[in-house]
C-alpha positions as CSV (number, residue, x, y, z in Angstrom):
1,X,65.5,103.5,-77.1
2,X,65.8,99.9,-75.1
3,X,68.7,98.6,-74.3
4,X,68.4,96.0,-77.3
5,X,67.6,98.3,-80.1
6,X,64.4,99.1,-81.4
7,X,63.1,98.8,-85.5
8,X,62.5,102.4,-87.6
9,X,61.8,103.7,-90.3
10,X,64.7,104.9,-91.1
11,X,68.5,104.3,-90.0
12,X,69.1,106.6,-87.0
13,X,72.1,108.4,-85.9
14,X,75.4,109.1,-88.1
15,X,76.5,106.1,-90.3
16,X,79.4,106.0,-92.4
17,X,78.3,106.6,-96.3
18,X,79.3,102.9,-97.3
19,X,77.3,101.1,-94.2
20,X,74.3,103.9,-95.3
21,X,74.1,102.8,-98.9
22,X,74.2,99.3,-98.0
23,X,71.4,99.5,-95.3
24,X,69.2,101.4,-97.3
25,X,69.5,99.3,-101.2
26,X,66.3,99.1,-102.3
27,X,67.1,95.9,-104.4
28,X,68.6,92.4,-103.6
29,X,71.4,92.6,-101.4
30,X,72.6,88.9,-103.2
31,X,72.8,90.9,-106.7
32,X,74.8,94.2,-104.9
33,X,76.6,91.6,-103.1
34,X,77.7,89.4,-106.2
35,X,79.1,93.1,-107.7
36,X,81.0,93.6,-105.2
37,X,83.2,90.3,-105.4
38,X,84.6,87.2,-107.4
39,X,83.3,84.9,-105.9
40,X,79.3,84.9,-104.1
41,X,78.0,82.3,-101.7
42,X,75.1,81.4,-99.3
43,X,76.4,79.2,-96.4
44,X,73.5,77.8,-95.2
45,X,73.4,77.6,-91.6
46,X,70.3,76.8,-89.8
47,X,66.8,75.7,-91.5
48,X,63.9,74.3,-89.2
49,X,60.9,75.0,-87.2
50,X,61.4,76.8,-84.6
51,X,59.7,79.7,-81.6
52,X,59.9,82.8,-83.8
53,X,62.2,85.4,-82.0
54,X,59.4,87.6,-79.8
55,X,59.5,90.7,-82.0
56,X,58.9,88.7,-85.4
57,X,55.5,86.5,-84.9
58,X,52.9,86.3,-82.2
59,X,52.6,82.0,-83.2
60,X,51.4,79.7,-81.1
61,X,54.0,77.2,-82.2
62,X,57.2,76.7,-84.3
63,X,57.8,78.2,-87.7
64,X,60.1,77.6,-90.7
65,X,62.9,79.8,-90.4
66,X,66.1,79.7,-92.2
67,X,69.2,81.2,-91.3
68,X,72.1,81.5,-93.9
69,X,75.2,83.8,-94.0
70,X,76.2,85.8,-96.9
71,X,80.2,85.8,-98.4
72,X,81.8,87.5,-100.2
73,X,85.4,86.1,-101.3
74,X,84.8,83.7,-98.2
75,X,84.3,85.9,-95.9
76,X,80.6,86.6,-94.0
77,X,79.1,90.1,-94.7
78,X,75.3,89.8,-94.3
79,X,73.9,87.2,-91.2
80,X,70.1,86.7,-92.8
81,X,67.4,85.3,-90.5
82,X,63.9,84.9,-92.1
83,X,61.1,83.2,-90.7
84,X,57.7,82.2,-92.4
85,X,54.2,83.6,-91.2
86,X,52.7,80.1,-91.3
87,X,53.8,76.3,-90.9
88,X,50.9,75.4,-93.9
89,X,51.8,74.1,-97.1
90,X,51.7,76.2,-100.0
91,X,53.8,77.5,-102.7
92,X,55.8,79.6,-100.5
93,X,56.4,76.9,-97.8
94,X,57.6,74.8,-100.7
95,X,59.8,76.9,-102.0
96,X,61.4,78.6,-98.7
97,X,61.5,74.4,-97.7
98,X,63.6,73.8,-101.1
99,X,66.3,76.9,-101.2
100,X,69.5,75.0,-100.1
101,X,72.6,77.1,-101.4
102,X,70.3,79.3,-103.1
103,X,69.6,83.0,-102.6
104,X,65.8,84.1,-101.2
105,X,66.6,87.0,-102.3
106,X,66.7,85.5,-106.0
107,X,63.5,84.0,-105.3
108,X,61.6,87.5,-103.8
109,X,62.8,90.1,-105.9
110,X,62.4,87.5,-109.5
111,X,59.1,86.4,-108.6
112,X,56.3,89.5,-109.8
113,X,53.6,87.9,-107.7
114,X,55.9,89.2,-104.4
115,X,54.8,92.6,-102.3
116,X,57.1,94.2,-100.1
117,X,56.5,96.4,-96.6
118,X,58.7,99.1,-96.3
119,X,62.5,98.3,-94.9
120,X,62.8,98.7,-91.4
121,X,66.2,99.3,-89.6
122,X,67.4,98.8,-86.1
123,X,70.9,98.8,-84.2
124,X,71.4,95.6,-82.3
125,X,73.1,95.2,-79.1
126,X,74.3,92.8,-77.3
127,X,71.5,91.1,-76.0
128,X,69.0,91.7,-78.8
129,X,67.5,88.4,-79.8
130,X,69.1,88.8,-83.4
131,X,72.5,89.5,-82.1
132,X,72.6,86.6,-79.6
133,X,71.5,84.8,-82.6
134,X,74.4,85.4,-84.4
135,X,76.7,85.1,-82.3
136,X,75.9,80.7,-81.3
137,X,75.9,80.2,-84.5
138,X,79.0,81.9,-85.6
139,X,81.0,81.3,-82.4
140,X,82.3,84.8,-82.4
141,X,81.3,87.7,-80.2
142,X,80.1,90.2,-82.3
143,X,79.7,94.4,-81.9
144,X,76.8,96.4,-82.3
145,X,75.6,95.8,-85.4
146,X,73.6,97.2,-87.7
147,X,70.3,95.3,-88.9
148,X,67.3,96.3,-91.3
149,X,64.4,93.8,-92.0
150,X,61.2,93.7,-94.3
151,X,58.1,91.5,-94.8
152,X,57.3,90.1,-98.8
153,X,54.0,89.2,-99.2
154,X,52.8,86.0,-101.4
155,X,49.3,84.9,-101.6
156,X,48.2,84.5,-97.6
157,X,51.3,83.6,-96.4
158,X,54.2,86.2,-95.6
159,X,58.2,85.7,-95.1
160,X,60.0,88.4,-92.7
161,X,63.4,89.0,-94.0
162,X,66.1,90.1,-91.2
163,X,69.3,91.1,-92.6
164,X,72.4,91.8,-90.2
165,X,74.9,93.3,-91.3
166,X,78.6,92.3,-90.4
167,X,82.0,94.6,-90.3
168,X,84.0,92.5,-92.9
169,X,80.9,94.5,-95.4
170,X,82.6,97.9,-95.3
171,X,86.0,96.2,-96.3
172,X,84.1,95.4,-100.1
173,X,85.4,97.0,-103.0
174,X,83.6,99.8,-104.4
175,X,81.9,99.7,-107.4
176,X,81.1,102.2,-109.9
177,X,77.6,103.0,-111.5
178,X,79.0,101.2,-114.7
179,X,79.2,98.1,-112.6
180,X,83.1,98.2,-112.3
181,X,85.0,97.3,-109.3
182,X,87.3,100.3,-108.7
183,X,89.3,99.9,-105.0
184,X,88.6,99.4,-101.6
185,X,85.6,100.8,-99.5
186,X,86.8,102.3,-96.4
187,X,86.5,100.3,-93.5
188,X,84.8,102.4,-91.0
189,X,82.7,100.2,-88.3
190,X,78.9,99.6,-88.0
């Protein structure tokens, strides 16, 4: 493996059950998130064109990427980068343009006309261009992390979806199958 992590198939190496089930949710991480607290946000963070990060896009130019963080009770859990295939209008430029506050993931997994790759998963170092990511924009030196990331089709024009997920995660209360909050997850690091 390089010294910056590489993407699987799968999550590699022993995780701790909570960090497993969270990497591996099949569903919107906004919906699992909003179970596991009182109060959900997106904090918007960073929305422009920019160079797409050398393992996303092989552009010849800038693309839209948004950055925005994920909270729980106020506190970060999930760092989400996600960059667009294509700087040409469409439907999906339009609406990835007019998110604000508001969940992608409300947008992707809502909208039927959406097709999604298989998840990939990678453990990022310091160094990787994710983690360095992170870290300006929060202002905090961050561990190894854990990351997993997917592509959702729409028409001809793609969004890659990189989700990083931070320590304060494993801290959540658990919920049951019935949907009930019953404690506190233990807090075992990425």
């Amino acid at each position: 493996m390089s010294r910056h992590g590489c993407w699987r198939p799968r999550p590699a190496g022993h995780l701790a059950p909570v960090l497993r089930r969270w990497l591996t949710e099949p569903d919107s991480l906004t919906a699992r998130c909003q179970c596991h607290c009182r109060e959900f946000r997106i904090r918007p963070l960073c929305q422009a064109r920019m160079m797409p990060l050398a393992e996303e896009e092989r552009a010849r130019g800038c693309l839209p990427v948004r950055e925005v963080l994920l909270e729980c009770d106020g506190v970060p859990v999930v760092f989400a980068h996600s960059a667009l295939s294509t700087v040409r209008d469409g439907r999906l430029a339009r609406w990835f343009a007019g998110l604000g506050s508001r969940s992608l993931g409300s947008l992707l997994f809502a909208h039927p006309g959406f097709r999604r790759e298989p998840i990939e998963y990678c453990r990022l170092f310091p160094g990787h261009p994710l983690h360095r990511r992170l870290c300006a924009l929060s202002g905090r030196d961050w561990p190894v992390l854990w990351a997993r990331r997917s592509r959702h089709y729409f028409g001809g024009a793609s969004v890659l979806v990189c989700e990083v997920f931070l320590p304060a995660l494993m801290a959540l209360p658990a919920v049951e199958d019935s949907g009930r909050r019953t404690g506190t997850a233990a807090t075992e690091s990425a």
